[in-house]
VOBA-1610 file (N, C-alpha, C; in pm, whole numbers, padded with zeros to 5 digits, always signed):
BEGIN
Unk+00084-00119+00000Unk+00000+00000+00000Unk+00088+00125+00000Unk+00061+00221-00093Unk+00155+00340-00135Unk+00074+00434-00022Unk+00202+00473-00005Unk+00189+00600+00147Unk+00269+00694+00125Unk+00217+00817+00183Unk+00296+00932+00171Unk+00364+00937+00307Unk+00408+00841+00364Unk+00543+00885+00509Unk+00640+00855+00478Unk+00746+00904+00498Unk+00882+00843+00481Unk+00929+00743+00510Unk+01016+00702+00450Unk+01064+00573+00466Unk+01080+00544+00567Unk+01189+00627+00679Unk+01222+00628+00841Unk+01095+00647+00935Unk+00990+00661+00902Unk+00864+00743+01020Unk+00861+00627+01095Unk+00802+00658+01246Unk+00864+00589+01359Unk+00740+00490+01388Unk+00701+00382+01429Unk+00622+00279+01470Unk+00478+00373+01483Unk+00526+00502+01572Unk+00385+00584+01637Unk+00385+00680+01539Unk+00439+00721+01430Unk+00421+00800+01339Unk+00321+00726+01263Unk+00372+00609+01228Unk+00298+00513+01121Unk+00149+00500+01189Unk+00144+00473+01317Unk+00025+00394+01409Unk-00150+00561+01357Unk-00012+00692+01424Unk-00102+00782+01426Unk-00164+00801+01198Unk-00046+00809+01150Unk-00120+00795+01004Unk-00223+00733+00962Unk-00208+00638+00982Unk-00333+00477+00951Unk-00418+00554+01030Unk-00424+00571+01181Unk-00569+00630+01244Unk-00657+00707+01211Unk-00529+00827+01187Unk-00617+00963+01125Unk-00675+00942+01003Unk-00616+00868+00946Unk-00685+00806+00751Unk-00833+00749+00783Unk-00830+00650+00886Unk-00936+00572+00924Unk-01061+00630+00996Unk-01009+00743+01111Unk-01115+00823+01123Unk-01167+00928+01033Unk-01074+01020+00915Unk-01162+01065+00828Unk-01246+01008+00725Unk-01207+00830+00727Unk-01312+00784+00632Unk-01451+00783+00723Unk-01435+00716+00829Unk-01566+00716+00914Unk-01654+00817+00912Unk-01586+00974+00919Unk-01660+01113+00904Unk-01739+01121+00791Unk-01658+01101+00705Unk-01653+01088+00544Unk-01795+01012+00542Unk-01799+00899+00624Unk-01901+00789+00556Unk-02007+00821+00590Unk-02026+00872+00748Unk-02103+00897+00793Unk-02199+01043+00734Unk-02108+01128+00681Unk-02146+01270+00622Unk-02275+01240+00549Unk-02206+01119+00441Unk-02233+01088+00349Unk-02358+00981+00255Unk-02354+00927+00375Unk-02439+00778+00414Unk-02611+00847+00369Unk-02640+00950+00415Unk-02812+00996+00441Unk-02824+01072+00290Unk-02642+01108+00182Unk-02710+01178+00073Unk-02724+01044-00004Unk-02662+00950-00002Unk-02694+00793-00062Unk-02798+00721-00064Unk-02851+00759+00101Unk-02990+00703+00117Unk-03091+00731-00010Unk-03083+00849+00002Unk-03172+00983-00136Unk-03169+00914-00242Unk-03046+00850-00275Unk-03085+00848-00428Unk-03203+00720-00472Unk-03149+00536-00407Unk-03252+00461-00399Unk-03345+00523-00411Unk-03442+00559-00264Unk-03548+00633-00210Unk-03619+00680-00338Unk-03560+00745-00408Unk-03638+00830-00517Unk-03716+00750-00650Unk-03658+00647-00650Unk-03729+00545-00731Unk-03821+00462-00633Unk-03830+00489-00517Unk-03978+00409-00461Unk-04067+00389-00506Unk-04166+00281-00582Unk-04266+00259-00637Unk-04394+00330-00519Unk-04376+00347-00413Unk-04513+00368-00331Unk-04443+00528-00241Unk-04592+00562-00250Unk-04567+00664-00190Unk-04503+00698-00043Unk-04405+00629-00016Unk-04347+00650+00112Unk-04188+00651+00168Unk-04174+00704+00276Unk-04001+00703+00282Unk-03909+00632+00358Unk-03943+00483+00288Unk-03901+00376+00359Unk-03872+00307+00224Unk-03765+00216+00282Unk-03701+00103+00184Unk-03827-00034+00233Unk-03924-00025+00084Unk-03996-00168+00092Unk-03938-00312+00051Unk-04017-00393+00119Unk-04001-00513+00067Unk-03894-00560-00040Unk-04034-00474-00158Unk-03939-00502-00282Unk-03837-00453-00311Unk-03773-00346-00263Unk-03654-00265-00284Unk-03538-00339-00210Unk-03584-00392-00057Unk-03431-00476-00047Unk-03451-00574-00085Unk-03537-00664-00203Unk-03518-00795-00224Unk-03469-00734-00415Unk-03448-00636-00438Unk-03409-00602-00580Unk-03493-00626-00668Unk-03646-00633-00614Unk-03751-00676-00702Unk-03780-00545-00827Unk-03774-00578-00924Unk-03810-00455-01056Unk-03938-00366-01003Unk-04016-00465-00965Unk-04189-00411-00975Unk-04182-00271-00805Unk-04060-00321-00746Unk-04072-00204-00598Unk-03983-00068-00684Unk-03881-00085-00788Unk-03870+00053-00841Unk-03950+00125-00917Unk-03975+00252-00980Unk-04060+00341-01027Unk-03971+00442-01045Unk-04003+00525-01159Unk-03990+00676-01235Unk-04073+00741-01188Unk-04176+00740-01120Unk-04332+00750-01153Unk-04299+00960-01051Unk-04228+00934-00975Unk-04167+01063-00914Unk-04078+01189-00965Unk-04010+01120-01045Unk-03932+01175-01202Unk-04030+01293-01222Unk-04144+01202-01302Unk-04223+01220-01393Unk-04335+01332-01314Unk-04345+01297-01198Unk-04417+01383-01161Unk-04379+01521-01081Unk-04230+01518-01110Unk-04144+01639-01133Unk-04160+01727-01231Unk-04142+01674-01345Unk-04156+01749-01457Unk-04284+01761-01526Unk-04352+01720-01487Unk-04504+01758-01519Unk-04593+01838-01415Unk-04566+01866-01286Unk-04628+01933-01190Unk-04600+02069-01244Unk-04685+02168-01268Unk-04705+02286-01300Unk-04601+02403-01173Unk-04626+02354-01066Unk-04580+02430-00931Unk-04413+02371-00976Unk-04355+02272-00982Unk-04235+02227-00962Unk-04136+02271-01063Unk-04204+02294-01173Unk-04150+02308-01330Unk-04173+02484-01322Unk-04263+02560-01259Unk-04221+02661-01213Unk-04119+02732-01147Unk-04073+02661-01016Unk-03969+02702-00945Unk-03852+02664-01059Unk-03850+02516-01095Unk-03702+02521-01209Unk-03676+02665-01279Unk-03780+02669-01307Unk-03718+02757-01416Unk-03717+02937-01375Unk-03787+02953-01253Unk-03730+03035-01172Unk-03586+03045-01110Unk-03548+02943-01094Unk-03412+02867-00990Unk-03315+02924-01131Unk-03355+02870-01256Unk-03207+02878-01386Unk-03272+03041-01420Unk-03358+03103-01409Unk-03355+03236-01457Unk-03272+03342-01341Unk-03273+03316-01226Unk-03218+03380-01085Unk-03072+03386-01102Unk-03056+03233-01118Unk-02898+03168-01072Unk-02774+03212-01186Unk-02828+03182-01297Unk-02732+03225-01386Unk-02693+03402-01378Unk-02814+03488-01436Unk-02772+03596-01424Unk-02748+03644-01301Unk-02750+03621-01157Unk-02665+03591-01021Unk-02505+03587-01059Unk-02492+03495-01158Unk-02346+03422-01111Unk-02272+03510-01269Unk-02335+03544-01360Unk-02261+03622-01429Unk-02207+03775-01358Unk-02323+03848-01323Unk-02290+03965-01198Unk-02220+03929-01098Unk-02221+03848-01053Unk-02129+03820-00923Unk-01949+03773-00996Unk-01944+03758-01107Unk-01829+03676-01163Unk-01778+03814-01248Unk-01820+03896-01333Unk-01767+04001-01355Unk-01722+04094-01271Unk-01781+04119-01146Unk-01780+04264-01054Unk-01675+04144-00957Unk-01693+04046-00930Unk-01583+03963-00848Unk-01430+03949-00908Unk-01420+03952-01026Unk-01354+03952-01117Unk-01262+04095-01104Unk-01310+04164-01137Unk-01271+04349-01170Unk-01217+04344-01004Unk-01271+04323-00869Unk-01240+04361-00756Unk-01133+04252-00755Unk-01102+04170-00767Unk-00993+04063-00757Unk-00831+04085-00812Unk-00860+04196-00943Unk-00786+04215-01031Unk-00707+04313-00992Unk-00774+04399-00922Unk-00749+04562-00822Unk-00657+04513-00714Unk-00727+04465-00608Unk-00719+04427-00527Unk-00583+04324-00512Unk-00537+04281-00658Unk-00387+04222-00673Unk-00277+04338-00646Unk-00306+04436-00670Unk-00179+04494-00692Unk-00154+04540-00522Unk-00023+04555-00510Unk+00007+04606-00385Unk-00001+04736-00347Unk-00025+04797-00458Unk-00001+04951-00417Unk-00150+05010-00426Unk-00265+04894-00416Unk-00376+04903-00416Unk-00430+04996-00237Unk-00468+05137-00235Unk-00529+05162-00125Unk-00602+05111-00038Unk-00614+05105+00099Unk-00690+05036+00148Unk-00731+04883+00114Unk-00662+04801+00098Unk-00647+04683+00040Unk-00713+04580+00115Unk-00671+04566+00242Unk-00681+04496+00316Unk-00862+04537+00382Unk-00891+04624+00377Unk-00994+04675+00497Unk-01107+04654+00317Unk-01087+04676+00208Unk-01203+04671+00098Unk-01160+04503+00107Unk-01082+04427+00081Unk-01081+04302+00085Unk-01175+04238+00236Unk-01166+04299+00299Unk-01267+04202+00433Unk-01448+04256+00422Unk-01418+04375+00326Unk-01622+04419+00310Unk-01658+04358+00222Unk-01579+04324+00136Unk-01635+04216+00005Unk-01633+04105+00061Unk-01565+04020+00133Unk-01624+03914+00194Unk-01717+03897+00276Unk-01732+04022+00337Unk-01857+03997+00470Unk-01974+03935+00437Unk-02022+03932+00379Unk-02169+03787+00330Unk-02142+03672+00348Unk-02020+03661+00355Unk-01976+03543+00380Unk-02008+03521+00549Unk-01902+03596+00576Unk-01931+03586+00764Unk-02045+03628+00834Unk-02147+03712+00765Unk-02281+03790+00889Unk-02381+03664+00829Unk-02448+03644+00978Unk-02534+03536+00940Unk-02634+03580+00847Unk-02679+03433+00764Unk-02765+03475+00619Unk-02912+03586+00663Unk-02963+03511+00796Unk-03093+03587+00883Unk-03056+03736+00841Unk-02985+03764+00884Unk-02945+03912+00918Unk-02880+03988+00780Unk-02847+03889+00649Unk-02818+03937+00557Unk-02974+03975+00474Unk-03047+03874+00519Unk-03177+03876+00470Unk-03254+03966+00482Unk-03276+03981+00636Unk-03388+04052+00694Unk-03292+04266+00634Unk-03162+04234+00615Unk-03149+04341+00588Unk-03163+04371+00450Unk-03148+04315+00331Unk-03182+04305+00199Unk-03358+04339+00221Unk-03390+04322+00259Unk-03595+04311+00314Unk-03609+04473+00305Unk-03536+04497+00402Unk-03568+04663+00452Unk-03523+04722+00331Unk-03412+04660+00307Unk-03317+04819+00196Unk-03362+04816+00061Unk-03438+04689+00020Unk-03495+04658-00118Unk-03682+04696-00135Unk-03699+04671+00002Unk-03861+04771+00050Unk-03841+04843-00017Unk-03766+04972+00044Unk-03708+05102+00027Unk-03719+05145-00123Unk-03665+05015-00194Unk-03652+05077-00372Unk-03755+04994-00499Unk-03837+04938-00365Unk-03951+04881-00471Unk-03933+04765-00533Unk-03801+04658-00454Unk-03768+04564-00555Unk-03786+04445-00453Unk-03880+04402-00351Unk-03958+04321-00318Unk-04040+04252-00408Unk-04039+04153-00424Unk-04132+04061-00532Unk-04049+04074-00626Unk-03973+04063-00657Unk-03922+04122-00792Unk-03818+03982-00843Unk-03793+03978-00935Unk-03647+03906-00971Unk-03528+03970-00972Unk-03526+04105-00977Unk-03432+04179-01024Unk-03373+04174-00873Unk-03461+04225-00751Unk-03429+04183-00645Unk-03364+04071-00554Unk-03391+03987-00576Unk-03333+03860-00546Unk-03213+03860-00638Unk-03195+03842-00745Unk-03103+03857-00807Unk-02977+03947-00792Unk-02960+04057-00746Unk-02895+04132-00708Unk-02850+04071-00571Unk-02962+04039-00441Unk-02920+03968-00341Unk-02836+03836-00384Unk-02848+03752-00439Unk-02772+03641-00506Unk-02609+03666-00501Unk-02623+03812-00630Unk-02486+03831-00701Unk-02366+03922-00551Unk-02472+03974-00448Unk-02418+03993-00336Unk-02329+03874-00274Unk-02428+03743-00243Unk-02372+03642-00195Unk-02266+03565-00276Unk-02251+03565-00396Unk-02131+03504-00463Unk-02037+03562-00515Unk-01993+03714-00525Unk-01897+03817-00518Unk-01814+03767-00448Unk-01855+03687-00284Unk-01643+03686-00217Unk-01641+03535-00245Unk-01713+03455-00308Unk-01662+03306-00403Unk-01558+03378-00514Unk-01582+03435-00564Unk-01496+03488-00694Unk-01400+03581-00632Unk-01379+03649-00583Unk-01282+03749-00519Unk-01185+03656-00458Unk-01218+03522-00377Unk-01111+03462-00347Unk-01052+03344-00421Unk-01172+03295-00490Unk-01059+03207-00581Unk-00984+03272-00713Unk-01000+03413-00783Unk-00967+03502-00854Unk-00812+03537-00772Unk-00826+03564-00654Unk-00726+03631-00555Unk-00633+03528-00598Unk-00689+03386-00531Unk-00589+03316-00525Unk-00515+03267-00635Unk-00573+03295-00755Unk-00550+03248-00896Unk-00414+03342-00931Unk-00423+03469-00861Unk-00377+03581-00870Unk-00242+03591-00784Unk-00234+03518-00702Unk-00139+03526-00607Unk+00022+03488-00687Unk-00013+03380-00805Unk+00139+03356-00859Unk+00175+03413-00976Unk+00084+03498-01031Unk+00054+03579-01154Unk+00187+03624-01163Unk+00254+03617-01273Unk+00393+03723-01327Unk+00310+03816-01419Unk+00330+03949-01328Unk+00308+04077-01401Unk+00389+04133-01492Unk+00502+04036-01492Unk+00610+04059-01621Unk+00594+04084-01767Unk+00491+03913-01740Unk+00394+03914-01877Unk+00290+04086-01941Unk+00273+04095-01855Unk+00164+04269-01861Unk+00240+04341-01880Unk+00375+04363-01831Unk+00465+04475-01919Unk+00534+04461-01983Unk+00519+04323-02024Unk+00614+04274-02161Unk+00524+04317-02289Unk+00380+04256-02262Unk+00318+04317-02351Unk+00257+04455-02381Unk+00235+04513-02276Unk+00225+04636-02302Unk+00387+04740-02333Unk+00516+04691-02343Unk+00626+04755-02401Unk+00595+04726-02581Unk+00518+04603-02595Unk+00494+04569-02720Unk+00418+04680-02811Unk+00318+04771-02723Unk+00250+04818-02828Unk+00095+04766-02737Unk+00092+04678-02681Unk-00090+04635-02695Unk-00149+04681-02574Unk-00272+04748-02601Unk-00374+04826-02521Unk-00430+04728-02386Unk-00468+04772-02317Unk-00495+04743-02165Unk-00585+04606-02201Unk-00698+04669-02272Unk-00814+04576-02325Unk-00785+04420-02385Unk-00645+04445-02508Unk-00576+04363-02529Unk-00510+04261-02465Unk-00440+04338-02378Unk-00326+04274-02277Unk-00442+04185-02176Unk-00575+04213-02120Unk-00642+04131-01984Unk-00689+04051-02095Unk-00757+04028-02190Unk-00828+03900-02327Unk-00688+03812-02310Unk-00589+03824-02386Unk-00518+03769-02455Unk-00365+03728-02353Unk-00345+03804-02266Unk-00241+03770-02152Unk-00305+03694-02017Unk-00379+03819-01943Unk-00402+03774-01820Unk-00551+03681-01812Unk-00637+03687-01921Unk-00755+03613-01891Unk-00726+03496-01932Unk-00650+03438-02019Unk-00616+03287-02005Unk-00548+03269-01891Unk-00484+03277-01808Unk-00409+03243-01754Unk-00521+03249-01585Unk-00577+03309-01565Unk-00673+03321-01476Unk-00801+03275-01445Unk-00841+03226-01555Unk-00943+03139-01626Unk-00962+03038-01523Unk-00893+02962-01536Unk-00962+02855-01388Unk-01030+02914-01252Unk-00928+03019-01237Unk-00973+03083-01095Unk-01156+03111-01125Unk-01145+03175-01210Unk-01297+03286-01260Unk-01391+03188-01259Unk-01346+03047-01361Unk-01465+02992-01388Unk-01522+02883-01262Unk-01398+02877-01105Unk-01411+02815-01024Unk-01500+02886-00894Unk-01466+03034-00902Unk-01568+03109-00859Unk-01677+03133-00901Unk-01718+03062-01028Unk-01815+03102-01108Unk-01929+02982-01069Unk-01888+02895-01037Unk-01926+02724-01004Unk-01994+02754-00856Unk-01889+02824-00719Unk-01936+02864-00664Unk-02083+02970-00606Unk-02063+03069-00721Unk-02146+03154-00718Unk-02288+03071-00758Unk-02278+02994-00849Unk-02403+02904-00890Unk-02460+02875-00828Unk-02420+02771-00754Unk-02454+02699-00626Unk-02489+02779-00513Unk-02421+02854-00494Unk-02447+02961-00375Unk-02602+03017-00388Unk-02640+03056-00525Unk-02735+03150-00560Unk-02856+03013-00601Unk-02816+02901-00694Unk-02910+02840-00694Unk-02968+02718-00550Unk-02887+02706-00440Unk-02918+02620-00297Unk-02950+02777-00190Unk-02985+02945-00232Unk-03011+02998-00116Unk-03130+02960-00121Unk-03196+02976+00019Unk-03319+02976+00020Unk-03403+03068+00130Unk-03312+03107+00239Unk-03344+03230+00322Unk-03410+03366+00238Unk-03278+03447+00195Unk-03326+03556+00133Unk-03404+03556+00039Unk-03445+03464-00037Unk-03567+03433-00125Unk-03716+03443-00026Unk-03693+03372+00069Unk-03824+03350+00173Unk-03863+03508+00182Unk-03790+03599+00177Unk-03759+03746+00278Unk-03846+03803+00122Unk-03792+03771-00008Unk-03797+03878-00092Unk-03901+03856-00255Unk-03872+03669-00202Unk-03957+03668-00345Unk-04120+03671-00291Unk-04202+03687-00377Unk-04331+03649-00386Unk-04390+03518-00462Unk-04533+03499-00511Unk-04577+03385-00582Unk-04482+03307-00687Unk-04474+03442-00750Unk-04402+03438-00882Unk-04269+03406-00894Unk-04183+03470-00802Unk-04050+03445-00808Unk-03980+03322-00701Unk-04127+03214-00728Unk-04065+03113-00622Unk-03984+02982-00666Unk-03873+03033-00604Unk-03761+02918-00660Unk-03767+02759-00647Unk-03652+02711-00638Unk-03679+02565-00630Unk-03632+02543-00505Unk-03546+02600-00409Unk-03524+02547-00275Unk-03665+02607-00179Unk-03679+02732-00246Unk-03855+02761-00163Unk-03965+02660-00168Unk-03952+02585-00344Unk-04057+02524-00349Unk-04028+02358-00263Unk-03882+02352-00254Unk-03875+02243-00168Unk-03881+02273-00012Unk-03912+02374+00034Unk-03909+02413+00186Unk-04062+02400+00230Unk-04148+02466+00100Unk-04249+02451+00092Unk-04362+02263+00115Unk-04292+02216+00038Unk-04303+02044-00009Unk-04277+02012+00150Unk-04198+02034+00215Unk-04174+01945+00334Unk-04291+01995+00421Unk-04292+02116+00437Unk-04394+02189+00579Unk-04592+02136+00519Unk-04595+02115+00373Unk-04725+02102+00380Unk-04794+01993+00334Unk-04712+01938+00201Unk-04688+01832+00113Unk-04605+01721+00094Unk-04593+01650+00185Unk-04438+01564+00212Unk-04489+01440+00064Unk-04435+01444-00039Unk-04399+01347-00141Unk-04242+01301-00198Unk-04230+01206-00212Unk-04131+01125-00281Unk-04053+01222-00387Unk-04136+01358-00404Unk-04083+01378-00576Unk-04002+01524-00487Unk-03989+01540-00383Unk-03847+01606-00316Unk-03705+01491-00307Unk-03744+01427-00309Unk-03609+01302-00306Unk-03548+01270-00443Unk-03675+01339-00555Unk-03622+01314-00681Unk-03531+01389-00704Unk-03599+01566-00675Unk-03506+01686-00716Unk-03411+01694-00593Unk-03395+01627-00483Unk-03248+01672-00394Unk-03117+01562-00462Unk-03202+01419-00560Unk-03125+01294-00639Unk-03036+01424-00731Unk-03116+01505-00813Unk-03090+01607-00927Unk-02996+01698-00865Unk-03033+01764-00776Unk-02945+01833-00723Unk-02826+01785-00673Unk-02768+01634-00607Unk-02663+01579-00586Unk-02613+01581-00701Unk-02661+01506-00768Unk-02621+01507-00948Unk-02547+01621-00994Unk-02576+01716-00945Unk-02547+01861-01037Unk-02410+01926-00925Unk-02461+01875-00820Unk-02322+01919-00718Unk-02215+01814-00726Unk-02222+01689-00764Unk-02117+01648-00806Unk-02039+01661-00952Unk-02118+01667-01052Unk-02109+01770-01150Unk-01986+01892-01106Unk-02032+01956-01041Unk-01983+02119-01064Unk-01844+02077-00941Unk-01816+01987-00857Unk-01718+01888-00775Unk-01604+01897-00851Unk-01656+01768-00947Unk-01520+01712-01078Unk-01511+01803-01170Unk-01608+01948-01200Unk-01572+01997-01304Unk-01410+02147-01219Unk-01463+02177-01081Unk-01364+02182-00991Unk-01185+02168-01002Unk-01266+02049-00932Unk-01106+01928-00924Unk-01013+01968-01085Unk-01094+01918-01134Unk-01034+01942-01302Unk-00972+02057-01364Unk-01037+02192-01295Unk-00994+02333-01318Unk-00839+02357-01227Unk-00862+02272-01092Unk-00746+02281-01005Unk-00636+02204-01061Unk-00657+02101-01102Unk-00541+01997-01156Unk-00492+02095-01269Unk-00570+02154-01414Unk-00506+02203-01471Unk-00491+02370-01419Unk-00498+02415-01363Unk-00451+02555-01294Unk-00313+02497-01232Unk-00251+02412-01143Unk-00151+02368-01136Unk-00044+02312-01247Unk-00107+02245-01316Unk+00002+02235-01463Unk+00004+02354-01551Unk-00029+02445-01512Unk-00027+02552-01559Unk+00056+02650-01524Unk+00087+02627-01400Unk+00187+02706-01307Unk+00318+02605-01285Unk+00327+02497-01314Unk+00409+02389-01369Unk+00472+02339-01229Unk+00350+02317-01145Unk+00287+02219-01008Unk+00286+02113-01005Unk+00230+02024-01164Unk+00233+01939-01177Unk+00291+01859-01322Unk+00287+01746-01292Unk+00361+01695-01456Unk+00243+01708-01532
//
């Protein structure tokens, strides 16, 4: 079995390695165990949230679509979707440009106040969501953008701004600015030089904050409660909703979809990191 200790590590070096490996699988399993449950579950032939008969004997006739189906045909459910992809995207483009531009600033050292604008762009991160909410409530009262999409949306691109500011940052941290005044001694305009120099090269960072911001904006579900109305009701509302009044099988379908899509946006991740490191020549 290939290990990362050295050859010399001592009896209790070795003893404590193996442990600590063994208790983060246990964490690991345990984390993990109740989103696994979900997926079975969702093909239950009967309306209930228990493993039947036929399901631990592998019988065909105990699985069913029949929850699928009544996902995408429920008028209320196929509503929130497409509330959830009209919110989330333009969320995560605003939050990925303006995260972007502050990331880019915010590199240079001789940037003012650096440190003290770097901790207000993160604060959504740290003040609890309640209190990010209930204050978005008051200040969006104020301008008429209660009920609104435009509203929520803006709250969204709030919450995924310091996803992009820090993986941008960090994308940013090994950046040779050499390249930027090599090309700009060349002749080529500012506009030129961020396309064609610095946005390839940063590209993983952006599009890894960008993954973030998604998720962030398409799993909130607080400040939506605070701001949307009938109309602008998403898909984690309409699943908050499903539990408190309507408990059916076809929430186990869309949280199956939603694992689906978060492991999705996981490996598409991992993949940006592996090549952001061979890129910086981290790795072979």
């Amino acid at each position: 079995m290939k290990t990362n200790l050295p050859p010399y590590a001592s009896p209790l070096q070795r003893l404590w390695y193996f442990s600590f490996r063994t208790y983060c699988i246990i964490v690991l399993t345990f984390l993990l165990l109740p989103l696994l449950v979900i997926i079975p579950l969702s093909f239950n032939a009967t309306p209930y949230f228990v493993f039947t008969h036929k399901m631990l004997t592998l019988d065909p006739s105990g699985y069913s679509l029949r929850w699928y189906q009544h996902l995408f045909s429920d008028p209320n459910w196929m509503h929130a979707i497409r509330s959830s992809f009209i919110i989330a995207p333009i969320a995560t483009v605003i939050a990925t440009v303006l995260g972007t531009l502050a990331a880019l600033g915010l590199s240079r050292s001789h940037m003012p106040f650096r440190q003290a604008i770097t901790s207000l762009l993160i604060l959504p991160m740290i003040v609890p969501l309640i209190i990010t909410a209930t204050a978005a409530f008051f200040f969006f009262s104020s301008l008429h953008l209660v009920n609104t999409y435009v509203g929520i949306i803006i709250a969204h691109a709030i919450l995924g701004i310091p996803f992009v500011v820090i993986t941008v940052t960090a994308t940013l941290s090994g950046f040779d600015y050499q390249l930027v005044r090599a090309a700009q001694s060349l002749g080529a305009n500012p506009r030129y030089t961020f396309f064609r120099i610095t946005m390839p090269l940063v590209l993983p960072g952006i599009i890894s904050g960008a993954l973030f911001a998604f998720m962030t904006s398409f799993d909130e579900v607080v400040i939506v409660m605070f701001l949307a109305g009938p109309v602008q009701r998403t898909l984690p509302l309409q699943m908050w909703n499903n539990l408190r009044y309507n408990i059916d099988p076809t929430i186990l379908a869309i949280a199956t979809l939603i694992i689906l899509l978060s492991v999705v946006m996981l490996l598409t991740l991992e993949f940006l990191r592996r090549r952001n490191a061979k890129m910086r020549g981290l790795a072979s």
